[in-house]
mmCIF file of the N, C-alpha and C atoms, coordinates in Angstrom:
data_MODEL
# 
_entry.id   MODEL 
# 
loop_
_atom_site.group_PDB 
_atom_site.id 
_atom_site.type_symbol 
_atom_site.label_atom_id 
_atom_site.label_alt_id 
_atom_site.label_comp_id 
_atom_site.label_asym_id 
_atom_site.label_entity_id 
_atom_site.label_seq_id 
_atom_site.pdbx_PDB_ins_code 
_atom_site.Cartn_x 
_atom_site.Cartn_y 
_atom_site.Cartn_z 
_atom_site.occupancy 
_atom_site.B_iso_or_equiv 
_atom_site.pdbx_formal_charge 
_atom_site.auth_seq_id 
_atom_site.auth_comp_id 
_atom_site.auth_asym_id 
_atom_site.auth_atom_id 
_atom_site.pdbx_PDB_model_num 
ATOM 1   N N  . UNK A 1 1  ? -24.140 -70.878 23.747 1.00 0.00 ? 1  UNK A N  1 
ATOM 2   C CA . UNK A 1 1  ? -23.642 -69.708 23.055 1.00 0.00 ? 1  UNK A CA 1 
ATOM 3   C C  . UNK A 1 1  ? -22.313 -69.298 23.692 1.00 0.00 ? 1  UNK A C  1 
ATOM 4   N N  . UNK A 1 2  ? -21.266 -69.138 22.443 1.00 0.00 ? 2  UNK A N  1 
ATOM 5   C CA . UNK A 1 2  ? -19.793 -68.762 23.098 1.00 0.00 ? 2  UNK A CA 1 
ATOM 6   C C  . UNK A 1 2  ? -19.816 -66.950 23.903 1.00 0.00 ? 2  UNK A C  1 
ATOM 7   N N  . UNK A 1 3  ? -19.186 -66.969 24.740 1.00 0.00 ? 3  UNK A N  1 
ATOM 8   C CA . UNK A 1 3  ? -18.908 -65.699 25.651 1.00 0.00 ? 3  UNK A CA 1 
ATOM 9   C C  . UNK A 1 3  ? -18.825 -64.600 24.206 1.00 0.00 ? 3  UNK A C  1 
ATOM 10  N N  . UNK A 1 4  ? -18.205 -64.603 22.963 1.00 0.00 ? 4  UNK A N  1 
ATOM 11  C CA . UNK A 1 4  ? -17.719 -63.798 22.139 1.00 0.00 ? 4  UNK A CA 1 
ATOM 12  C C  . UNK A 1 4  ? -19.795 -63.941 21.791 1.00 0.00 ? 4  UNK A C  1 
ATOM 13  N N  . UNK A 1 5  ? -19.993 -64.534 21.514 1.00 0.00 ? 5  UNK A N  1 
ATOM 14  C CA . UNK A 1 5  ? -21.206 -64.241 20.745 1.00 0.00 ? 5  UNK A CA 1 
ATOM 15  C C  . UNK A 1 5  ? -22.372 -63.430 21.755 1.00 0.00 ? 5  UNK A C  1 
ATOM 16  N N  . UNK A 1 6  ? -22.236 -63.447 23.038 1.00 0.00 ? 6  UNK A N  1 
ATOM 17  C CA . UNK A 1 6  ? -22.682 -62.822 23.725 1.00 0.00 ? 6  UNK A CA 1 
ATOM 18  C C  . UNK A 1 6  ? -22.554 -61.505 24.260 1.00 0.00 ? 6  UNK A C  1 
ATOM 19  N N  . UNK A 1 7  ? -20.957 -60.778 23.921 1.00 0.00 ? 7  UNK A N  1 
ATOM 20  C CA . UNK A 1 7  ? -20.796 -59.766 23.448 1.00 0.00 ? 7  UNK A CA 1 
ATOM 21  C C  . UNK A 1 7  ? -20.961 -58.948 21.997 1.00 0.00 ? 7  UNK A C  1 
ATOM 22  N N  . UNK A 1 8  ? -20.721 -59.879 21.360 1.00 0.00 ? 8  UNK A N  1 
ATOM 23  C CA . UNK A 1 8  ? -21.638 -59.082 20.099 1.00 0.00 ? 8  UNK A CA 1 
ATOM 24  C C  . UNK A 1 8  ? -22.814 -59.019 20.043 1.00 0.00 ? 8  UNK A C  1 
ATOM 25  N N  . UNK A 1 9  ? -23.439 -60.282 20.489 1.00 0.00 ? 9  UNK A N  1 
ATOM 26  C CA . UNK A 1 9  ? -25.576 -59.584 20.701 1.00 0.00 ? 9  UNK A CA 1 
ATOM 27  C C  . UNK A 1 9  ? -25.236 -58.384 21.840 1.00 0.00 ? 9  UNK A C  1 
ATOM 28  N N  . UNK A 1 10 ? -24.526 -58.211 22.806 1.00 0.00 ? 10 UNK A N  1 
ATOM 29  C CA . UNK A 1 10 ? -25.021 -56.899 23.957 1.00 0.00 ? 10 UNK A CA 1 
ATOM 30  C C  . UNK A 1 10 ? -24.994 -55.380 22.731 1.00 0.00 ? 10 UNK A C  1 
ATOM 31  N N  . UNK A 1 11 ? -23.873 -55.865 21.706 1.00 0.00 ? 11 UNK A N  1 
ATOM 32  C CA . UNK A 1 11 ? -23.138 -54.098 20.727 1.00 0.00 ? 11 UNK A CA 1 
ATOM 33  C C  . UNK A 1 11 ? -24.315 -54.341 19.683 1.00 0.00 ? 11 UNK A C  1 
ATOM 34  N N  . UNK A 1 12 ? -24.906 -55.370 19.548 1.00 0.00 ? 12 UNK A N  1 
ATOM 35  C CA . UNK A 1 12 ? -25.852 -55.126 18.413 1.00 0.00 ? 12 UNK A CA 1 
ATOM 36  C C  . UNK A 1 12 ? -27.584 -54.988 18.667 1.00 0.00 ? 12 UNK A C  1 
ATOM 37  N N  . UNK A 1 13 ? -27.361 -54.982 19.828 1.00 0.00 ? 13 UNK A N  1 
ATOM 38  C CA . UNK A 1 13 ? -29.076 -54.933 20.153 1.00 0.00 ? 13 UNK A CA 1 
ATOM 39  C C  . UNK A 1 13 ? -29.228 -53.526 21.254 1.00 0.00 ? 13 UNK A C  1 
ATOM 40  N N  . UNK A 1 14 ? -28.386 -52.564 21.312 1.00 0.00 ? 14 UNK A N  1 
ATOM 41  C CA . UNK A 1 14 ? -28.088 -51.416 21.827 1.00 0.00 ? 14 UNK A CA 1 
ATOM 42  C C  . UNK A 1 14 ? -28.908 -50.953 20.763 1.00 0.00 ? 14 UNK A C  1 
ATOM 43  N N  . UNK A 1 15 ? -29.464 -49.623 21.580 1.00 0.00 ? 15 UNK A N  1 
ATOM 44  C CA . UNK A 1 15 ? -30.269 -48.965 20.883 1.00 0.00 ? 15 UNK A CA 1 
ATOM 45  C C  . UNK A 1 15 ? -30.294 -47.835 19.860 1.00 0.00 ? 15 UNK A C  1 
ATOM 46  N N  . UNK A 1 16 ? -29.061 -47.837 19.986 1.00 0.00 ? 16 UNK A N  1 
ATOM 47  C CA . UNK A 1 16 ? -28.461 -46.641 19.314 1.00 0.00 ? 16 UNK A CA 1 
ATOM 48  C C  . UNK A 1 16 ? -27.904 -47.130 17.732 1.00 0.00 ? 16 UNK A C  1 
ATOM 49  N N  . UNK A 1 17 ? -27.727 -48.642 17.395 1.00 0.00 ? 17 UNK A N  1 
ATOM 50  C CA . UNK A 1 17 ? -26.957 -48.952 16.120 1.00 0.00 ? 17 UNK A CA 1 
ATOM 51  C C  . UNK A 1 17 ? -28.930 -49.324 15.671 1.00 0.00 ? 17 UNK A C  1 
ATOM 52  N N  . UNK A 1 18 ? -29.347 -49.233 16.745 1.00 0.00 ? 18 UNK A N  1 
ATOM 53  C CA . UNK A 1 18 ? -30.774 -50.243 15.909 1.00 0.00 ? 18 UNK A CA 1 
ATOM 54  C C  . UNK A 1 18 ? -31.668 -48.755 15.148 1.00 0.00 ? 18 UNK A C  1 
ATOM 55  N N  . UNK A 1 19 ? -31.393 -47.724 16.072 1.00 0.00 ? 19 UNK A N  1 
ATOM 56  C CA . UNK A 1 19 ? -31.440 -46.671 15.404 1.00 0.00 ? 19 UNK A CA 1 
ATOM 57  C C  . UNK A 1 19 ? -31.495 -45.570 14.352 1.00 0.00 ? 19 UNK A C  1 
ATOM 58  N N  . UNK A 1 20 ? -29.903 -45.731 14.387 1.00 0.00 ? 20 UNK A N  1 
ATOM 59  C CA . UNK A 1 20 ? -29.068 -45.027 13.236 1.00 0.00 ? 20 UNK A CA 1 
ATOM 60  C C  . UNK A 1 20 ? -28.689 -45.970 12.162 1.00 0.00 ? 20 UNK A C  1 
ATOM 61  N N  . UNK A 1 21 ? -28.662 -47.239 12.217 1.00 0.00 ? 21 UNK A N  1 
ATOM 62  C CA . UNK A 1 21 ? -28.502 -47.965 10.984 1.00 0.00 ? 21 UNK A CA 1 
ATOM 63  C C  . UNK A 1 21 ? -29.970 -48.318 10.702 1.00 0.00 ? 21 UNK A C  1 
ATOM 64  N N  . UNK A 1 22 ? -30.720 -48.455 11.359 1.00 0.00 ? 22 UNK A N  1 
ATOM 65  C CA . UNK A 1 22 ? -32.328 -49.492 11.230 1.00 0.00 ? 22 UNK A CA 1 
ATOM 66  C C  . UNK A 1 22 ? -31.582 -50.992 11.067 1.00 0.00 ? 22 UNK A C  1 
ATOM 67  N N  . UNK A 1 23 ? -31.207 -51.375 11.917 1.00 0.00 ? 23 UNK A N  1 
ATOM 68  C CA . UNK A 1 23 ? -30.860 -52.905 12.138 1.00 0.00 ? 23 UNK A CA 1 
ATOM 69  C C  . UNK A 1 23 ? -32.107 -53.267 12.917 1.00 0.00 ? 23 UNK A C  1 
ATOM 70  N N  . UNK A 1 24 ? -32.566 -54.729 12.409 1.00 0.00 ? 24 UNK A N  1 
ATOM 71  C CA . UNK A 1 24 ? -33.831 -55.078 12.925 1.00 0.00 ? 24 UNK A CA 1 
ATOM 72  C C  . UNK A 1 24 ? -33.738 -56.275 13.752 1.00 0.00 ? 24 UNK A C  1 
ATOM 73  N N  . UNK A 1 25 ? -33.998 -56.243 14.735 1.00 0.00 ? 25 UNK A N  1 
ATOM 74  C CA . UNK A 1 25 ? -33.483 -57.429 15.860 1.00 0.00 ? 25 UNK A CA 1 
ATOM 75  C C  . UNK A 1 25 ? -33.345 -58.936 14.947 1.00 0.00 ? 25 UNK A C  1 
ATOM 76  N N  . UNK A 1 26 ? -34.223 -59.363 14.366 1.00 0.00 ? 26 UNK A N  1 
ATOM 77  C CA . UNK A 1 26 ? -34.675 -60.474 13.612 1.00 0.00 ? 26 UNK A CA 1 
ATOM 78  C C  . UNK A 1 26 ? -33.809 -60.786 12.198 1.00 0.00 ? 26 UNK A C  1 
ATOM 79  N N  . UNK A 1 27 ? -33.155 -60.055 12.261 1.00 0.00 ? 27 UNK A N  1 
ATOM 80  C CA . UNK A 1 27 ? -32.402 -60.634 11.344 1.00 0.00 ? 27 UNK A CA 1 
ATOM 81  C C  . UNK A 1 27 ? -30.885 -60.283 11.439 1.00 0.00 ? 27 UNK A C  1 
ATOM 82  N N  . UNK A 1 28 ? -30.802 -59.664 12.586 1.00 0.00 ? 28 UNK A N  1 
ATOM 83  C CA . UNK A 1 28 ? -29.159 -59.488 13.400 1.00 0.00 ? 28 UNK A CA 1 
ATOM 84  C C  . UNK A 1 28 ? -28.503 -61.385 13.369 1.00 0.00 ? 28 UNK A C  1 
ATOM 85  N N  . UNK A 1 29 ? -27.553 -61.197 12.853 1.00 0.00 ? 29 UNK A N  1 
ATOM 86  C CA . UNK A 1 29 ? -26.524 -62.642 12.719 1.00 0.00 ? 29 UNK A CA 1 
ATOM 87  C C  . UNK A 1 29 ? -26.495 -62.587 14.829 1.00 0.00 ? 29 UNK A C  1 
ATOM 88  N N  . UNK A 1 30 ? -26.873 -64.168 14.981 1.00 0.00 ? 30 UNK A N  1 
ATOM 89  C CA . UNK A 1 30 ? -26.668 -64.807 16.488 1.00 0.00 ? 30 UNK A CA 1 
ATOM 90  C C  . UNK A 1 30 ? -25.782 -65.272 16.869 1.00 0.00 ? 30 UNK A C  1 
ATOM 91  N N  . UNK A 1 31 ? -23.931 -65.523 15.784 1.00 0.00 ? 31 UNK A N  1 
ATOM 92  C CA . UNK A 1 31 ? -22.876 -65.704 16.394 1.00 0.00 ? 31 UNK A CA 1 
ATOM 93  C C  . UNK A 1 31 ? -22.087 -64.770 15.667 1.00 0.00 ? 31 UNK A C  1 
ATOM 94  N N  . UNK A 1 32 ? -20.674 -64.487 16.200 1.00 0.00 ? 32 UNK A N  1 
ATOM 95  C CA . UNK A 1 32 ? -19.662 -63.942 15.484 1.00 0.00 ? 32 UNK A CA 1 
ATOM 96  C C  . UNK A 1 32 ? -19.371 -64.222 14.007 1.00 0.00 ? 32 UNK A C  1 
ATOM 97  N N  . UNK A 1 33 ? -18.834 -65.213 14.002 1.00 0.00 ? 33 UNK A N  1 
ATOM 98  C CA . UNK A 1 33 ? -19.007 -66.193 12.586 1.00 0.00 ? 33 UNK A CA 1 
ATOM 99  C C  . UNK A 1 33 ? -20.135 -65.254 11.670 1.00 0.00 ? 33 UNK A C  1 
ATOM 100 N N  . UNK A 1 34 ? -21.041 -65.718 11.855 1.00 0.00 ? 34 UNK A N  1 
ATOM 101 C CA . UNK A 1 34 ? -22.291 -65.405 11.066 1.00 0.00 ? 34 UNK A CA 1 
ATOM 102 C C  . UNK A 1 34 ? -22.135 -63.708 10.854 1.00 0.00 ? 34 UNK A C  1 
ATOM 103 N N  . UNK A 1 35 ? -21.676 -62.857 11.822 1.00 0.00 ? 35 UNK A N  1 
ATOM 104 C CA . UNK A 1 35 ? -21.712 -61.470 11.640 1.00 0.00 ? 35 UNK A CA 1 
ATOM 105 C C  . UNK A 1 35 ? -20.008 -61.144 10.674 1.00 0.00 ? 35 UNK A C  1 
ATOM 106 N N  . UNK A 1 36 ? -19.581 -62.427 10.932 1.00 0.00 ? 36 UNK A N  1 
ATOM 107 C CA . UNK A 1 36 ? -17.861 -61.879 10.243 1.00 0.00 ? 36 UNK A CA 1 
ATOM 108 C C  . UNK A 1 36 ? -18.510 -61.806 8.440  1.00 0.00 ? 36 UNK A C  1 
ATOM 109 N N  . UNK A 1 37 ? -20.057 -62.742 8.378  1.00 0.00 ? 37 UNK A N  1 
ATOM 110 C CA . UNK A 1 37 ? -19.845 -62.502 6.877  1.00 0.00 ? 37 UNK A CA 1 
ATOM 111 C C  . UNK A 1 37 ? -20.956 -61.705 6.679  1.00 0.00 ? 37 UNK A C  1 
ATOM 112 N N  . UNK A 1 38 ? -21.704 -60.632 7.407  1.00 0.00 ? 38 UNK A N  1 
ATOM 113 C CA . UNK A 1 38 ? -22.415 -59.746 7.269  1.00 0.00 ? 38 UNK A CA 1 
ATOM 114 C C  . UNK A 1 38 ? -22.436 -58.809 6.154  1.00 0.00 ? 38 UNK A C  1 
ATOM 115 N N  . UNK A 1 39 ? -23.393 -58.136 5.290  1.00 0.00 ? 39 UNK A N  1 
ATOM 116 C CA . UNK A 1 39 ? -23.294 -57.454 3.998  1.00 0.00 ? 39 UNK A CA 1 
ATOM 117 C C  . UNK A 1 39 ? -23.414 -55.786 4.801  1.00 0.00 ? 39 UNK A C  1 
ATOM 118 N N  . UNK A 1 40 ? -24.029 -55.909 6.423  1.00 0.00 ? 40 UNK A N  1 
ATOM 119 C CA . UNK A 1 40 ? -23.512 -54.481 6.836  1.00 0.00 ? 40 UNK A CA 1 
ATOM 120 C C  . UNK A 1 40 ? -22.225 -54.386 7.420  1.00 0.00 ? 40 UNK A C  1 
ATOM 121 N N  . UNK A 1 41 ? -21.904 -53.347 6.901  1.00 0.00 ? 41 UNK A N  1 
ATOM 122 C CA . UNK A 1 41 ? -20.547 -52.665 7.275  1.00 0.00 ? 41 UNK A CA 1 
ATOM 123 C C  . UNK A 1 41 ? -20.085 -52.734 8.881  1.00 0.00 ? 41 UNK A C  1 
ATOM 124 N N  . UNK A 1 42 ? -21.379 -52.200 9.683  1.00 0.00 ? 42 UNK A N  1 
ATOM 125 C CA . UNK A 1 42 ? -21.038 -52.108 11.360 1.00 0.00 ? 42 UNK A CA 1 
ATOM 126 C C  . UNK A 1 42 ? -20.829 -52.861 11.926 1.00 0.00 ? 42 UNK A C  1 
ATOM 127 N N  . UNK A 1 43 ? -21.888 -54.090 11.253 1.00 0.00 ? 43 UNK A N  1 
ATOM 128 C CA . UNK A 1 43 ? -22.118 -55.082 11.534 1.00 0.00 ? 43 UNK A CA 1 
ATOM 129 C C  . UNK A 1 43 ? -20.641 -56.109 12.080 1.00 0.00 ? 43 UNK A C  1 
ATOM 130 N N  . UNK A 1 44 ? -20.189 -56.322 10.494 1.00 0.00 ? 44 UNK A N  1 
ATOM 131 C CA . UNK A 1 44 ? -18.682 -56.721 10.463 1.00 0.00 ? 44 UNK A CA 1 
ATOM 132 C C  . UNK A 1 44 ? -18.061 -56.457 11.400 1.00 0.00 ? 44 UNK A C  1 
ATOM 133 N N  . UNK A 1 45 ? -18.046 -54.537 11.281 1.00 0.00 ? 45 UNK A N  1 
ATOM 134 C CA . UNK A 1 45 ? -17.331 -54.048 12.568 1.00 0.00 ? 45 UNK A CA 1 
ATOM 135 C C  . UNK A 1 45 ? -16.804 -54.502 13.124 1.00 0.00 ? 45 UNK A C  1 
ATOM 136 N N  . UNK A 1 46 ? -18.217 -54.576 14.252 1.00 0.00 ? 46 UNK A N  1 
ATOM 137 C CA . UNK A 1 46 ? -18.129 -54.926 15.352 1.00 0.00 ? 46 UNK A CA 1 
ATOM 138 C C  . UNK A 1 46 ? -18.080 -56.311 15.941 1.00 0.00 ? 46 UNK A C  1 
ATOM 139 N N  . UNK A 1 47 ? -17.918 -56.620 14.584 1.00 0.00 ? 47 UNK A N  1 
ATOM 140 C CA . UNK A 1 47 ? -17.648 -58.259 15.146 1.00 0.00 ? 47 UNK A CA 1 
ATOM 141 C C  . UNK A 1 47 ? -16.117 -58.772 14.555 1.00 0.00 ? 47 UNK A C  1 
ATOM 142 N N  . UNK A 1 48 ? -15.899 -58.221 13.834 1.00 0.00 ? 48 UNK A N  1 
ATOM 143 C CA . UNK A 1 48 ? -13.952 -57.861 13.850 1.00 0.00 ? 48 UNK A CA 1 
ATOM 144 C C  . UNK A 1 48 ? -13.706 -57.397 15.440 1.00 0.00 ? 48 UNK A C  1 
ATOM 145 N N  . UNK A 1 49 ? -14.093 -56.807 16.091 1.00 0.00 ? 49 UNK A N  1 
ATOM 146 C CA . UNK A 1 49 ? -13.136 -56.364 17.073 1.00 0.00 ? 49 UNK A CA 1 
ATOM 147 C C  . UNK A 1 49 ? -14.025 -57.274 17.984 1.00 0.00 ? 49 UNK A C  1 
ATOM 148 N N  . UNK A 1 50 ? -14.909 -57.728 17.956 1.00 0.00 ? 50 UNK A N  1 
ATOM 149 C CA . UNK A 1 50 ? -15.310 -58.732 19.016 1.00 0.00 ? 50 UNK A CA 1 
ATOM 150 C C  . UNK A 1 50 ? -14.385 -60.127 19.238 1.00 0.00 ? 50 UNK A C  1 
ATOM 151 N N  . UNK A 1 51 ? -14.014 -60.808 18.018 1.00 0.00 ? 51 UNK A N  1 
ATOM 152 C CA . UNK A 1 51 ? -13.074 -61.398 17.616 1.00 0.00 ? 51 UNK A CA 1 
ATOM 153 C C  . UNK A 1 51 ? -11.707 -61.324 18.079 1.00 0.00 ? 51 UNK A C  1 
ATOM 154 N N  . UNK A 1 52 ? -11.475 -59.879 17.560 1.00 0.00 ? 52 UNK A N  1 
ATOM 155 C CA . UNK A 1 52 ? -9.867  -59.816 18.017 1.00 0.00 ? 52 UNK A CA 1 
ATOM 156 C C  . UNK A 1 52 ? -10.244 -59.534 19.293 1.00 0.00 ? 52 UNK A C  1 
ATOM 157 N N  . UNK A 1 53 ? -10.627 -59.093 19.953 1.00 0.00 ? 53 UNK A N  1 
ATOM 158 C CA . UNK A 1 53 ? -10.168 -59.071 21.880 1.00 0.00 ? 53 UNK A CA 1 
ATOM 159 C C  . UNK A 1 53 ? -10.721 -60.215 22.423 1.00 0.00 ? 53 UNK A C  1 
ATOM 160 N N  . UNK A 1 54 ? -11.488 -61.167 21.538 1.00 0.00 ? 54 UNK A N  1 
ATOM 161 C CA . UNK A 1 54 ? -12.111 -62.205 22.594 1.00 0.00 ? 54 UNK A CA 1 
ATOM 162 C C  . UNK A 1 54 ? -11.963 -63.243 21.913 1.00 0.00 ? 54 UNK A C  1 
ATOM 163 N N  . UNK A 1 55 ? -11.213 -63.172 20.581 1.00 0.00 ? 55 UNK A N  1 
ATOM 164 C CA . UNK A 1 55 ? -11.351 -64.681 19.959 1.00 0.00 ? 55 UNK A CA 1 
ATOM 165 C C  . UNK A 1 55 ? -9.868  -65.647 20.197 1.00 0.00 ? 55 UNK A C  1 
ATOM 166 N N  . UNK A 1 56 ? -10.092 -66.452 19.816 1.00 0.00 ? 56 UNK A N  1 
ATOM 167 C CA . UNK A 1 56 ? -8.514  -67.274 20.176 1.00 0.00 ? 56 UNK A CA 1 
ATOM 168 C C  . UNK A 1 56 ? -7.531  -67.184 20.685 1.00 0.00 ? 56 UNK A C  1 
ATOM 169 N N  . UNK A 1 57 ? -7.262  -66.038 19.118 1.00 0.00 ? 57 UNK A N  1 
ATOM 170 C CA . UNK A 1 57 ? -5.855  -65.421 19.399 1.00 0.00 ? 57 UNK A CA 1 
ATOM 171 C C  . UNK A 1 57 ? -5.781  -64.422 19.407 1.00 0.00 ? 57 UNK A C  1 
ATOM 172 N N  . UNK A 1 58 ? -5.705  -63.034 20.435 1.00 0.00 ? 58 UNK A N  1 
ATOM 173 C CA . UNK A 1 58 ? -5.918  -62.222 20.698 1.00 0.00 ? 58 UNK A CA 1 
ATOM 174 C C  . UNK A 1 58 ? -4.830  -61.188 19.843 1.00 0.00 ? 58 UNK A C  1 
ATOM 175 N N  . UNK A 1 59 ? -5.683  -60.259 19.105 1.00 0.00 ? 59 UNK A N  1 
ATOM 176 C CA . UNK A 1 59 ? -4.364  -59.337 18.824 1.00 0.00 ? 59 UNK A CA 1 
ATOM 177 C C  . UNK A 1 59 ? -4.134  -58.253 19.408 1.00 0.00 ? 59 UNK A C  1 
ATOM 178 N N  . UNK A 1 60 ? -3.068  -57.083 19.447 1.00 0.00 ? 60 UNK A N  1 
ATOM 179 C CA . UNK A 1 60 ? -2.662  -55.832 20.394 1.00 0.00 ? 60 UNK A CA 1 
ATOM 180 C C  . UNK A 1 60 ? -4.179  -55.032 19.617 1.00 0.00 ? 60 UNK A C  1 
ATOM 181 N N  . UNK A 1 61 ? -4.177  -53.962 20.556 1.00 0.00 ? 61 UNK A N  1 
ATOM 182 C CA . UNK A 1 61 ? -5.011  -52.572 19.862 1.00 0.00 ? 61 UNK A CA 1 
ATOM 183 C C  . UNK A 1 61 ? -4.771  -52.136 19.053 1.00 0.00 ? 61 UNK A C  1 
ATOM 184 N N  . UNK A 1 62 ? -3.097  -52.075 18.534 1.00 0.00 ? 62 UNK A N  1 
ATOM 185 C CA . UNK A 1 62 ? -2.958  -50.917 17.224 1.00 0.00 ? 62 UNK A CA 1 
ATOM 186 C C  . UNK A 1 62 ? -3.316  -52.324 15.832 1.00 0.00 ? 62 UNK A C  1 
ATOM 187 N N  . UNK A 1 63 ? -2.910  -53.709 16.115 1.00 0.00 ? 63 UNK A N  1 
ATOM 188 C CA . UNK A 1 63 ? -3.303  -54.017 14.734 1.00 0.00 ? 63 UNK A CA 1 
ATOM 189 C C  . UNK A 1 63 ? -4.927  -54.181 14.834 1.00 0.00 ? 63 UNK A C  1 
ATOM 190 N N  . UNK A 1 64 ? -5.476  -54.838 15.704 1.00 0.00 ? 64 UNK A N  1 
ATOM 191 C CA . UNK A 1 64 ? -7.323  -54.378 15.476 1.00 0.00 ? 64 UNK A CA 1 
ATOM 192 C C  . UNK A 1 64 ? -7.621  -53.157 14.911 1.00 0.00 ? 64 UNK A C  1 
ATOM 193 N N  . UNK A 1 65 ? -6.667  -51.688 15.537 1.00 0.00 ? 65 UNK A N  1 
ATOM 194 C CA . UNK A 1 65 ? -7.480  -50.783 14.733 1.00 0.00 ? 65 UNK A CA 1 
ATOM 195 C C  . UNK A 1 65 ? -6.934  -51.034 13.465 1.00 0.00 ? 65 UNK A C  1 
ATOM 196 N N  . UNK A 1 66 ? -5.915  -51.561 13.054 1.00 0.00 ? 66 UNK A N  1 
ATOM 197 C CA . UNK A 1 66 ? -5.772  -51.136 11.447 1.00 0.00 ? 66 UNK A CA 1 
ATOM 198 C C  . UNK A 1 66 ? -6.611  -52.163 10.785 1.00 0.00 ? 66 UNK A C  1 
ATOM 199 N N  . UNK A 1 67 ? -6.736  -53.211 11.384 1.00 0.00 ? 67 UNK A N  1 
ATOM 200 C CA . UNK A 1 67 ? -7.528  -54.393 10.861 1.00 0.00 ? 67 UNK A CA 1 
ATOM 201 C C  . UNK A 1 67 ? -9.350  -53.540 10.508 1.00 0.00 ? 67 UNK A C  1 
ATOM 202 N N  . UNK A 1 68 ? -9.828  -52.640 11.654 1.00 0.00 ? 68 UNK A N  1 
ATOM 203 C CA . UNK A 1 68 ? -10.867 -52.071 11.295 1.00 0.00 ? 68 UNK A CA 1 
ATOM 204 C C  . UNK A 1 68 ? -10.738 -51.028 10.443 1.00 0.00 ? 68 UNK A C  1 
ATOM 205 N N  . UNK A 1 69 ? -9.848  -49.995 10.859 1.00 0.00 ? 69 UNK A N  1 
ATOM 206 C CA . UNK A 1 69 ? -9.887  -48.997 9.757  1.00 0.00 ? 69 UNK A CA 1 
ATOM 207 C C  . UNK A 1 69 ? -9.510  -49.749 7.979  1.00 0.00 ? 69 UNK A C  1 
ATOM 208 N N  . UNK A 1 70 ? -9.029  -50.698 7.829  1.00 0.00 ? 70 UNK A N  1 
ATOM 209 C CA . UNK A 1 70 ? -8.708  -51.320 6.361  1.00 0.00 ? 70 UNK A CA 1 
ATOM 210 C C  . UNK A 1 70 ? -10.183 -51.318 6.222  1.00 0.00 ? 70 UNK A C  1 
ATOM 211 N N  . UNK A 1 71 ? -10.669 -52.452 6.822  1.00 0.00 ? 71 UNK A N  1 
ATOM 212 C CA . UNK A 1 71 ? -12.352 -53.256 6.465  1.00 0.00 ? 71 UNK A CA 1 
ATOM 213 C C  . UNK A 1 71 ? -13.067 -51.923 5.977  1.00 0.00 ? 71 UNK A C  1 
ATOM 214 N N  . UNK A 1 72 ? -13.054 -50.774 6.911  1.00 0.00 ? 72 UNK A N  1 
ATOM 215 C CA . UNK A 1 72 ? -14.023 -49.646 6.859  1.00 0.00 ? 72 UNK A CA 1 
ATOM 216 C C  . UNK A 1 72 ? -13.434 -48.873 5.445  1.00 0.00 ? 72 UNK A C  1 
ATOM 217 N N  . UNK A 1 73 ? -12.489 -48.677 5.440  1.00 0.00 ? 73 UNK A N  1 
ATOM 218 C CA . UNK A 1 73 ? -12.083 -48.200 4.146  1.00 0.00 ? 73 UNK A CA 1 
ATOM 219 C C  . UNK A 1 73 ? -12.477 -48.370 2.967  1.00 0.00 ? 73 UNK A C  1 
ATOM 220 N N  . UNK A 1 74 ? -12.378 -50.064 3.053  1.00 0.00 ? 74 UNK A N  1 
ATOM 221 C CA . UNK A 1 74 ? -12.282 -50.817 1.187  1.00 0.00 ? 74 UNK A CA 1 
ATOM 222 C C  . UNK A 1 74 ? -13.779 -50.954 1.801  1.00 0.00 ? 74 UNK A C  1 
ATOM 223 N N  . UNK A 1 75 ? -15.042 -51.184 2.914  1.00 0.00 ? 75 UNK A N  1 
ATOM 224 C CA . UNK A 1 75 ? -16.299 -51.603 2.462  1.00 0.00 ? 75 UNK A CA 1 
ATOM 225 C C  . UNK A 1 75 ? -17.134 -49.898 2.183  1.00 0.00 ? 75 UNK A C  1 
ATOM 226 N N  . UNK A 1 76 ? -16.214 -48.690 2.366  1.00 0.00 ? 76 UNK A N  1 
ATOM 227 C CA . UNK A 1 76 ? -17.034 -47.704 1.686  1.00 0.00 ? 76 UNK A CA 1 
ATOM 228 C C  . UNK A 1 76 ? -16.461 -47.433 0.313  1.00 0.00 ? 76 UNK A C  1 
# 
């Protein structure tokens, strides 16, 4: 398992998204990839910005946030 996919299982198995969204361990996506094509919103999220600070090619902070605030926008 890549280092990136191991930070997105630590943000998705926190207790607080399993919570307030009802995300159910068992069917949480087990790599980035798999969460980039997620039908939840947080989900994506947080695996957009898992990506940009840990994937390839790293981008600055201000385009990740616009890269998240777009996604969050057009998926409400």
């Amino acid at each position: 398992m890549a280092r990136k996919d191991d930070i997105l299982k630590s943000f998705l198995t926190h207790e607080l998204l399993e919570n307030k969204y009802e995300l159910k361990q068992e069917v949480l996506p087990k790599t980035v990839r798999e969460a980039l094509n997620s039908d939840k919103p947080i989900v994506k999220a947080i695996a957009l910005i898992v990506e940009g600070l840990d994937g390839t090619s790293q981008v600055t902070d201000s385009v990740l946030r616009n890269q998240v605030t777009q996604f969050l926008n057009e998926a409400l």
